[in-house]
N, CA and C atoms as an extended XYZ file, in Angstrom:
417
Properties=species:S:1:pos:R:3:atomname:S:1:resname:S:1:resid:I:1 pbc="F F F"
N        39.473       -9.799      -73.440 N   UNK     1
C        38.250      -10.409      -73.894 CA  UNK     1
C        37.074       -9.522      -73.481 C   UNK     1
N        36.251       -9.255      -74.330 N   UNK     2
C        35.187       -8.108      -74.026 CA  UNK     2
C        34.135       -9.137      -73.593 C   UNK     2
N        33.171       -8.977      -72.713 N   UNK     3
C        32.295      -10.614      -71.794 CA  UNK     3
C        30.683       -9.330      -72.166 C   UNK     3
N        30.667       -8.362      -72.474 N   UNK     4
C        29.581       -7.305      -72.532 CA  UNK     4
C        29.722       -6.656      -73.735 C   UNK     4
N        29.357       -6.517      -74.932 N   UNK     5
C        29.327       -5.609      -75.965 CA  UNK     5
C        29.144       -4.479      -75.277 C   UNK     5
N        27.454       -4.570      -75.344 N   UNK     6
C        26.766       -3.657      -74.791 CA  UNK     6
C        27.006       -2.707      -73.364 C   UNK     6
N        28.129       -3.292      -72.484 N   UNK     7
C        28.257       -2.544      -71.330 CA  UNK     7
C        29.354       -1.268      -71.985 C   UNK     7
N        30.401       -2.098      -72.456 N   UNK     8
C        31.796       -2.204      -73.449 CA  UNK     8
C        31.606       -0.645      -74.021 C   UNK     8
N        30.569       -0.800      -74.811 N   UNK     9
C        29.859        0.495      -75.588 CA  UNK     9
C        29.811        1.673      -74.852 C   UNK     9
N        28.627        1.275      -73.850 N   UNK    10
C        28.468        2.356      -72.832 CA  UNK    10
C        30.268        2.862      -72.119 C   UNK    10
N        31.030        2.053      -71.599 N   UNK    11
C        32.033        2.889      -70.628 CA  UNK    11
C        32.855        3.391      -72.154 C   UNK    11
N        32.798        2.947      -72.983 N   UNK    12
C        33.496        3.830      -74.021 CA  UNK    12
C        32.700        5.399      -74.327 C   UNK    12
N        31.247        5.173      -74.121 N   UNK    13
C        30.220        6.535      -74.429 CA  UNK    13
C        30.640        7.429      -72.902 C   UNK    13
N        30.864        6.979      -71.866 N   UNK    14
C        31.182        7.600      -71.101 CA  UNK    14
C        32.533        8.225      -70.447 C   UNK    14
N        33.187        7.433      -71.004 N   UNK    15
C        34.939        7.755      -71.006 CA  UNK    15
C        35.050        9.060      -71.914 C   UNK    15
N        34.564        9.307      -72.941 N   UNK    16
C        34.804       10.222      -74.347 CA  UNK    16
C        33.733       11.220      -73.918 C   UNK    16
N        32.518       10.766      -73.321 N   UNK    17
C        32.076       12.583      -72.838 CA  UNK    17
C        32.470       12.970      -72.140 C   UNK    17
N        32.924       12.112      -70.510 N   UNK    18
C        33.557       13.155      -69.469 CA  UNK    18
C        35.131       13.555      -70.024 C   UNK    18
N        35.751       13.309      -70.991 N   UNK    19
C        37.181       13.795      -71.528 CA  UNK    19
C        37.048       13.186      -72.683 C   UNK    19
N        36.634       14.089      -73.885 N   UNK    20
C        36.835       14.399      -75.524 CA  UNK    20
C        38.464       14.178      -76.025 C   UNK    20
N        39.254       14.245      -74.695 N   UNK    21
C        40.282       13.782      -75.278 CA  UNK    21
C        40.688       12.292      -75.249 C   UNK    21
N        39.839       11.602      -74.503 N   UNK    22
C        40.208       10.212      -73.946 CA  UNK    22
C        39.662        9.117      -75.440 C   UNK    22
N        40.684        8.466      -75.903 N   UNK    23
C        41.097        7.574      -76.705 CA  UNK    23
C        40.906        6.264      -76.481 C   UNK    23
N        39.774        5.772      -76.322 N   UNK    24
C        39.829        4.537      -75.835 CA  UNK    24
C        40.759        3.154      -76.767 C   UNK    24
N        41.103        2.570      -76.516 N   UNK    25
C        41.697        1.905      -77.621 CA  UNK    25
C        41.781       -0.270      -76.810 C   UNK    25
N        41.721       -0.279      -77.919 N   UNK    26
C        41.960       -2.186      -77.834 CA  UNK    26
C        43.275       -2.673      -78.125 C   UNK    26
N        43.261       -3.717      -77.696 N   UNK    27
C        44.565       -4.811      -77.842 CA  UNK    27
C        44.051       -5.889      -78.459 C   UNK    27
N        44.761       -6.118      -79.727 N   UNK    28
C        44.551       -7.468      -80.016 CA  UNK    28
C        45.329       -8.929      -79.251 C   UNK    28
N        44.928       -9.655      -78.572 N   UNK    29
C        45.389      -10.708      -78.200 CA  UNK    29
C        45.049      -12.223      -79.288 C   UNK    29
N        46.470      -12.558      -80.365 N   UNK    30
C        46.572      -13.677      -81.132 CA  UNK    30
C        47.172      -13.558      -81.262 C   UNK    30
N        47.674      -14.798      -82.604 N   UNK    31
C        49.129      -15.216      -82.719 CA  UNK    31
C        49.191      -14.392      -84.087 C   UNK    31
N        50.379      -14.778      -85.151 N   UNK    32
C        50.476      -14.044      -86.230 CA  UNK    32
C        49.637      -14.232      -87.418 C   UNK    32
N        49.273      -15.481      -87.256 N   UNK    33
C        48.365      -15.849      -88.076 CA  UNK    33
C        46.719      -15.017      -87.778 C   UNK    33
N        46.411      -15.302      -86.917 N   UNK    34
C        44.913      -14.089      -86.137 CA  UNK    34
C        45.088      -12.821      -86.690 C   UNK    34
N        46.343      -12.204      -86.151 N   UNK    35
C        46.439      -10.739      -86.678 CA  UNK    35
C        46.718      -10.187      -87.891 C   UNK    35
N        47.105      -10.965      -88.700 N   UNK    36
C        47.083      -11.141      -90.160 CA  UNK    36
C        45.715      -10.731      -90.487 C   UNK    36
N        44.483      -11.896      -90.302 N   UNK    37
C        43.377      -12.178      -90.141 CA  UNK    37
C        41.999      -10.632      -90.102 C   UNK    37
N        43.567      -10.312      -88.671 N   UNK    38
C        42.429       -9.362      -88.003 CA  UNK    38
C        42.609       -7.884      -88.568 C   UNK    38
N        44.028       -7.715      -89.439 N   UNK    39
C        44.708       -6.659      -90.187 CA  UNK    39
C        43.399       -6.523      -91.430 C   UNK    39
N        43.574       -7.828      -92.058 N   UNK    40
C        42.583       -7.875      -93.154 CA  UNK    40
C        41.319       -7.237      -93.344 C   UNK    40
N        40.940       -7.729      -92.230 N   UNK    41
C        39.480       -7.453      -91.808 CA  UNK    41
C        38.975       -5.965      -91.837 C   UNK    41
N        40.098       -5.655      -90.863 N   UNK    42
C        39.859       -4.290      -90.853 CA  UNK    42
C        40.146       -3.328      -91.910 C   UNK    42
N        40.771       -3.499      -93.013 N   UNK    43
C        41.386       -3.232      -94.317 CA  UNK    43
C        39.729       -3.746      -94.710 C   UNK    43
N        39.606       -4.469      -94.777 N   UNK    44
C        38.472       -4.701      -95.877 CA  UNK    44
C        36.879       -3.524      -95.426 C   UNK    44
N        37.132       -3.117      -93.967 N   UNK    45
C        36.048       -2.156      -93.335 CA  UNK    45
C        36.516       -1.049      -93.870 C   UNK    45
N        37.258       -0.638      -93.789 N   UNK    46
C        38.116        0.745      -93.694 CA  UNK    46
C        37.626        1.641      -94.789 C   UNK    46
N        37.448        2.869      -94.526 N   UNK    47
C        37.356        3.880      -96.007 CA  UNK    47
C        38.569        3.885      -96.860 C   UNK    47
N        39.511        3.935      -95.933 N   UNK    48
C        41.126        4.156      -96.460 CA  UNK    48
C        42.057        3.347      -95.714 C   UNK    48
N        43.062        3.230      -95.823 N   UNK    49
C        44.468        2.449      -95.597 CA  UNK    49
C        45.933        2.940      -95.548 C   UNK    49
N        46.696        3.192      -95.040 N   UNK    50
C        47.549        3.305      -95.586 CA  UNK    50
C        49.120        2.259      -94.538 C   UNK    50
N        49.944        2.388      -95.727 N   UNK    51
C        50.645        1.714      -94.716 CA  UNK    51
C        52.139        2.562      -94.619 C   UNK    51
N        53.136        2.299      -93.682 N   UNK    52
C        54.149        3.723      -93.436 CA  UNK    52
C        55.381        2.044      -93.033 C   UNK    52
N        56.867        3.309      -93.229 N   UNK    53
C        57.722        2.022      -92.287 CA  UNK    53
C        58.675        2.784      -91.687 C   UNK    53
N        59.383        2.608      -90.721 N   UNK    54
C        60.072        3.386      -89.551 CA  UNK    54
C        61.672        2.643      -89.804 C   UNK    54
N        62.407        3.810      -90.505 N   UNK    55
C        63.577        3.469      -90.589 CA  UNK    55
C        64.578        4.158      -89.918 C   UNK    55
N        64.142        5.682      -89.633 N   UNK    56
C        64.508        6.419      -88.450 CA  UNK    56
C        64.126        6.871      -87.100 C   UNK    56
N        63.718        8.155      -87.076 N   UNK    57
C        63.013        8.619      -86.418 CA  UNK    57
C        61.709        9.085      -86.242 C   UNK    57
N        60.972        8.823      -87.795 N   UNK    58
C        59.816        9.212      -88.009 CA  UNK    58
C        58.976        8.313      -88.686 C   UNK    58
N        58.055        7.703      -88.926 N   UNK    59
C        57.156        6.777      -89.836 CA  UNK    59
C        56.873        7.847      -91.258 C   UNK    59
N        57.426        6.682      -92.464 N   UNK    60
C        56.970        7.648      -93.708 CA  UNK    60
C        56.103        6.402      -94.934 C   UNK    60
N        55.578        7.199      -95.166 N   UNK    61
C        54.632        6.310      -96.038 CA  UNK    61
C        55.421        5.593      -97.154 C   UNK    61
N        55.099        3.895      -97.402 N   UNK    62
C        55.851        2.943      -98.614 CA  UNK    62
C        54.628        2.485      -99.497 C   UNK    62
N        55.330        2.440     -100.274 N   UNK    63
C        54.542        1.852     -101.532 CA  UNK    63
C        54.413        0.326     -101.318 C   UNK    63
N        55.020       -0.242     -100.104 N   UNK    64
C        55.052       -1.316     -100.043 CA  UNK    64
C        53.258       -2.075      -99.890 C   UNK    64
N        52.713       -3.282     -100.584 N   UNK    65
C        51.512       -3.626     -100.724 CA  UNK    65
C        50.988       -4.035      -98.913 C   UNK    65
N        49.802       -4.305      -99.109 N   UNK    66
C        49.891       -4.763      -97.650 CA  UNK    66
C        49.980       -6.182      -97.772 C   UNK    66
N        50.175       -7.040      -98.280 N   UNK    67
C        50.506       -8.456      -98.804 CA  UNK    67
C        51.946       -8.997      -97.828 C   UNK    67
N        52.309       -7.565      -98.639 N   UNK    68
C        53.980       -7.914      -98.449 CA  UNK    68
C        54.260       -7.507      -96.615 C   UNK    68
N        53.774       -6.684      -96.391 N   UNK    69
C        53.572       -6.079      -94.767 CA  UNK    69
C        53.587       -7.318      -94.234 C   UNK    69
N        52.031       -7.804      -94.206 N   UNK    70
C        51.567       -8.960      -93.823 CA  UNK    70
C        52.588      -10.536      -93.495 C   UNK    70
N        53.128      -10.378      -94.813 N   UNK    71
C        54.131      -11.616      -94.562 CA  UNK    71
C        55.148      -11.546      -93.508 C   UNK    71
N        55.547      -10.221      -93.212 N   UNK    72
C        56.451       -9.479      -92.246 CA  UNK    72
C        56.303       -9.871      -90.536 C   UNK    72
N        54.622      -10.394      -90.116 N   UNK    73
C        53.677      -10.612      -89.239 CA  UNK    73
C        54.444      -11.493      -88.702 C   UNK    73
N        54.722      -11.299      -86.692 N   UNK    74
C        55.302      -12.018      -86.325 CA  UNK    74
C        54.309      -12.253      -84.883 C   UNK    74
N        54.275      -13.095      -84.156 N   UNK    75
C        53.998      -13.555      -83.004 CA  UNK    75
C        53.814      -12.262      -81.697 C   UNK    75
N        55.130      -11.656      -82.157 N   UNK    76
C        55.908      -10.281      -81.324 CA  UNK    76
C        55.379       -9.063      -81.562 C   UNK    76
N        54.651       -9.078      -83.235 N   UNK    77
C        53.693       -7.837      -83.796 CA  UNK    77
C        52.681       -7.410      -82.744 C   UNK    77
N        52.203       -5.897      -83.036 N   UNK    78
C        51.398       -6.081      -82.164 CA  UNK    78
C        49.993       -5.508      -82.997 C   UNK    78
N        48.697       -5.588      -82.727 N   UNK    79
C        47.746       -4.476      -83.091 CA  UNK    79
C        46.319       -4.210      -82.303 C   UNK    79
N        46.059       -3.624      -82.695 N   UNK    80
C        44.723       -2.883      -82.066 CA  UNK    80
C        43.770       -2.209      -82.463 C   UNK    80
N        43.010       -1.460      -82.061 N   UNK    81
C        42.115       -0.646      -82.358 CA  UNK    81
C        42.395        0.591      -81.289 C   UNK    81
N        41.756        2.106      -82.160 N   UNK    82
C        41.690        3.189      -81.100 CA  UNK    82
C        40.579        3.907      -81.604 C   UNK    82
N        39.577        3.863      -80.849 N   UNK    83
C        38.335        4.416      -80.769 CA  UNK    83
C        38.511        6.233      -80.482 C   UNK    83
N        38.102        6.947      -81.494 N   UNK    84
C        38.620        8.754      -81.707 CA  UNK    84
C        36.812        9.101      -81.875 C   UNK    84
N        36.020        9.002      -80.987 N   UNK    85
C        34.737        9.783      -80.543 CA  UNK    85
C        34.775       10.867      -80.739 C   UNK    85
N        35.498       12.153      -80.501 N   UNK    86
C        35.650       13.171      -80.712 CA  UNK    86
C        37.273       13.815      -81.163 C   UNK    86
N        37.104       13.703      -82.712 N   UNK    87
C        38.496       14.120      -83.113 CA  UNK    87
C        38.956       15.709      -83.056 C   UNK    87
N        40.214       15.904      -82.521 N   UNK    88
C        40.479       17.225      -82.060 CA  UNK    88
C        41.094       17.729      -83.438 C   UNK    88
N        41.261       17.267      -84.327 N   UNK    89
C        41.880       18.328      -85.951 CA  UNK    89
C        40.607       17.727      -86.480 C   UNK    89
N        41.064       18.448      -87.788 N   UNK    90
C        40.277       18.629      -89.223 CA  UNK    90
C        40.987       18.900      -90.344 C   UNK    90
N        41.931       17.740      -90.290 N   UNK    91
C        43.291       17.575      -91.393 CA  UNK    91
C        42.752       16.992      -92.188 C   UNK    91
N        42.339       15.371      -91.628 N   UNK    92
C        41.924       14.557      -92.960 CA  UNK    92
C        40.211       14.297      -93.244 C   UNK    92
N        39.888       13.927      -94.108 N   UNK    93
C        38.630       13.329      -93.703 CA  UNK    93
C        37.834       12.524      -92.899 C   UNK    93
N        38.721       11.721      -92.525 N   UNK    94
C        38.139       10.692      -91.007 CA  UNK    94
C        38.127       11.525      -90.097 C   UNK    94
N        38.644       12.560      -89.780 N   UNK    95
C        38.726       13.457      -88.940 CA  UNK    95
C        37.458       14.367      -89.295 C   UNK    95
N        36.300       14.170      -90.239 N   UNK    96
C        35.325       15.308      -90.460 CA  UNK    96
C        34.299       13.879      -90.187 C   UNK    96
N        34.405       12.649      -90.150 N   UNK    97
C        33.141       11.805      -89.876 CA  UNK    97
C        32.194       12.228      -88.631 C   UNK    97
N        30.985       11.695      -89.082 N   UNK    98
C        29.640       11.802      -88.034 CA  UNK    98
C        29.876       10.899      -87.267 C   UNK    98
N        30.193       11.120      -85.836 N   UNK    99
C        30.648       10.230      -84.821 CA  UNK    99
C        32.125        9.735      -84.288 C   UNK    99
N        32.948       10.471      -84.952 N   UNK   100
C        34.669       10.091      -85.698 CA  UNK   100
C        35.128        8.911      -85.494 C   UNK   100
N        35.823        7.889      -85.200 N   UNK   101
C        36.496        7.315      -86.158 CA  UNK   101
C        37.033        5.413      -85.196 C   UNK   101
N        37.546        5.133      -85.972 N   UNK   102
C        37.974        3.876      -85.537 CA  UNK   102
C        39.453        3.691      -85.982 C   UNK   102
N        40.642        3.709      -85.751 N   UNK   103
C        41.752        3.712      -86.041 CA  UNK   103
C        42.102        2.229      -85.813 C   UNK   103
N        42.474        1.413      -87.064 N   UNK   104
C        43.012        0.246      -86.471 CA  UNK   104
C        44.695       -0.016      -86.889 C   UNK   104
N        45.284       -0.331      -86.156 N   UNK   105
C        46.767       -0.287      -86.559 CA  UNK   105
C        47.655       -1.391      -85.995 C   UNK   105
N        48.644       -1.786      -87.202 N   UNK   106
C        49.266       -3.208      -86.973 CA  UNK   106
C        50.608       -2.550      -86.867 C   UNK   106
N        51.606       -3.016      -85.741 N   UNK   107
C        53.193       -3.008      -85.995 CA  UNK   107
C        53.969       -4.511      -86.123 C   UNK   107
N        54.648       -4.077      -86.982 N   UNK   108
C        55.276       -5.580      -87.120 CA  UNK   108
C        56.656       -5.634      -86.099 C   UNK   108
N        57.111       -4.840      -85.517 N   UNK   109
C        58.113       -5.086      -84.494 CA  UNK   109
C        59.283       -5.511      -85.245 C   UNK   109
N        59.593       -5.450      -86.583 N   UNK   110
C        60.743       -5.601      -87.221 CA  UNK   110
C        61.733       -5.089      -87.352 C   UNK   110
N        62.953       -4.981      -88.267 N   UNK   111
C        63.782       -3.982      -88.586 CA  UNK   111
C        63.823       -4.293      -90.415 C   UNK   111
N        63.976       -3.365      -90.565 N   UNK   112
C        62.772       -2.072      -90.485 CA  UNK   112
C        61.428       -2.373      -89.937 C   UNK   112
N        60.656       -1.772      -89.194 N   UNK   113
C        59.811       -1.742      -88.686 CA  UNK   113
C        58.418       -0.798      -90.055 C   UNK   113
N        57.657       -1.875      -89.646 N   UNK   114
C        56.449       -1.679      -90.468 CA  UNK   114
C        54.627       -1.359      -90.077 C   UNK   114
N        53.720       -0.473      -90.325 N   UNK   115
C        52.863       -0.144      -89.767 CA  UNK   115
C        51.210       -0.167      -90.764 C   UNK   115
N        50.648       -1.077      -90.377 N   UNK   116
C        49.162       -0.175      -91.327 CA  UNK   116
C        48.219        0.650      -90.490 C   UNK   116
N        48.044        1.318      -90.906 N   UNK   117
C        46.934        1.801      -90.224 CA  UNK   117
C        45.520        1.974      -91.472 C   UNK   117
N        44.503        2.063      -90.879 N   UNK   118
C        42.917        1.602      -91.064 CA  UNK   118
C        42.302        2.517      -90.259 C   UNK   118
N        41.241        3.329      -91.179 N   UNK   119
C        40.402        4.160      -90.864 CA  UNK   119
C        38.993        4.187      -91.129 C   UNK   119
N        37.896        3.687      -90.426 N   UNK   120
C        37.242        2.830      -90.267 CA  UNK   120
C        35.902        3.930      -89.652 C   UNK   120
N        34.539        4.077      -90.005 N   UNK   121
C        33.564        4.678      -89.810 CA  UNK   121
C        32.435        3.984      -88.155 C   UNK   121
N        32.484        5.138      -87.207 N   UNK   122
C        32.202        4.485      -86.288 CA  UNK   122
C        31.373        3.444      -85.934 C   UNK   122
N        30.299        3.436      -86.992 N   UNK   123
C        28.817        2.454      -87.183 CA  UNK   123
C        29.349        1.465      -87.374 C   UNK   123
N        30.724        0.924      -87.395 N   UNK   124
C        30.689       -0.691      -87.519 CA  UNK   124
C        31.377       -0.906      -86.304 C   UNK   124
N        31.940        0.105      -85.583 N   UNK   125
C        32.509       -0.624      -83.861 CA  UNK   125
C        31.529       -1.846      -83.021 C   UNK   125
N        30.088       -1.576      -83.141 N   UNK   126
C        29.599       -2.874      -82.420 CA  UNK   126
C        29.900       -3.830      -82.928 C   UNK   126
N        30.147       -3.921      -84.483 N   UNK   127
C        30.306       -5.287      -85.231 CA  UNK   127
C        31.500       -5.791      -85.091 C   UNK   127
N        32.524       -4.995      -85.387 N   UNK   128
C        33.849       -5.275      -84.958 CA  UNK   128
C        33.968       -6.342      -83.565 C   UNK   128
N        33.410       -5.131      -82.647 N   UNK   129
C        33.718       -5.765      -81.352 CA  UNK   129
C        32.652       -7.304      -81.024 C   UNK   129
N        32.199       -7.641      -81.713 N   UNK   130
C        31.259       -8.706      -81.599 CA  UNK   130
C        32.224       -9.913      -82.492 C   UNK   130
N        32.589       -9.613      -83.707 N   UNK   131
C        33.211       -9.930      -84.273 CA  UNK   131
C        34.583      -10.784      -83.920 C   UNK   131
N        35.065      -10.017      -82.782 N   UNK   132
C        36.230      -10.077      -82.099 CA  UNK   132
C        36.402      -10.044      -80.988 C   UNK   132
N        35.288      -10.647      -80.246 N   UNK   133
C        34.954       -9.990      -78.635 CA  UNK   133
C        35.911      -11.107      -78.044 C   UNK   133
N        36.249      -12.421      -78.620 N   UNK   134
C        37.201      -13.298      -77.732 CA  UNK   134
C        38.721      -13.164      -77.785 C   UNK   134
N        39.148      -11.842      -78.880 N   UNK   135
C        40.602      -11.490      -79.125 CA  UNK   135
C        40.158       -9.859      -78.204 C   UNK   135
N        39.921       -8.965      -78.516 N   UNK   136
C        39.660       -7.731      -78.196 CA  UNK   136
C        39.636       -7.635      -76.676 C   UNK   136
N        40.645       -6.313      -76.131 N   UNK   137
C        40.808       -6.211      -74.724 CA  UNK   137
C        41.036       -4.791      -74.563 C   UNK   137
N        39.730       -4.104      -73.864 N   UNK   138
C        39.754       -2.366      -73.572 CA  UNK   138
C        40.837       -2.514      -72.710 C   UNK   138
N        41.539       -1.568      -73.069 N   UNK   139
C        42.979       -1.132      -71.903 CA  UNK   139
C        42.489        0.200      -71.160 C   UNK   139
């Protein structure tokens, strides 16, 4: 539970300058129904989307809708957010944003195991986290 936006902000501004590599990231704490909710949400922020499913050893991208993902959503799923302040490539385009990025990503803990991920422009992290300050937990 975040009890400070505003402090919240700051140890994230300060975690990512003293180490550009440091990733701050969140935990969603709800049930399946919330994270459904909270999948959406962030899908509906996002520049892009995509979703992948893990049948071996590697995550590969499905055509599967995120509808169908979604229904997959269990209690046991997990998701989050990962705050990328300073992205170390320049592969994709979220990786070239002013301020870089917001990664939000759902696992469904299934078999086959299923993933979205959400790529999300940093100017809406206060909203997010306001949004969600009674599920949301900096690790």
């Amino acid at each position: 539970m975040i009890r400070n936006i505003h402090k919240t902000l700051q140890i994230i501004d300060i975690r990512t300058s003293i180490n550009q590599h440091d990733n701050p990231m969140f935990h969603f704490g709800g049930n399946a129904q919330e994270m459904r909710s909270f999948v959406r949400y962030c899908v509906d922020n996002a520049q892009h989307h995509r979703v992948d499913i893990l049948t071996g050893f590697q995550r590969e991208r499905t055509e599967m809708s995120l509808s169908e993902v979604l229904d997959k959503v269990e209690d046991k799923s997990h998701t989050g957010l990962k705050v990328v302040a300073h992205p170390i490539f320049d592969i994709h385009d979220h990786d070239r944003w002013e301020g870089g990025y917001i990664e939000g990503c759902l696992r469904t803990m299934t078999s086959p195991d299923y993933f979205v991920w959400t790529y999300i422009k940093m100017d809406k992290l206060k909203v997010i986290l306001a949004d969600y300050q009674d599920k949301l937990r900096l690790l």
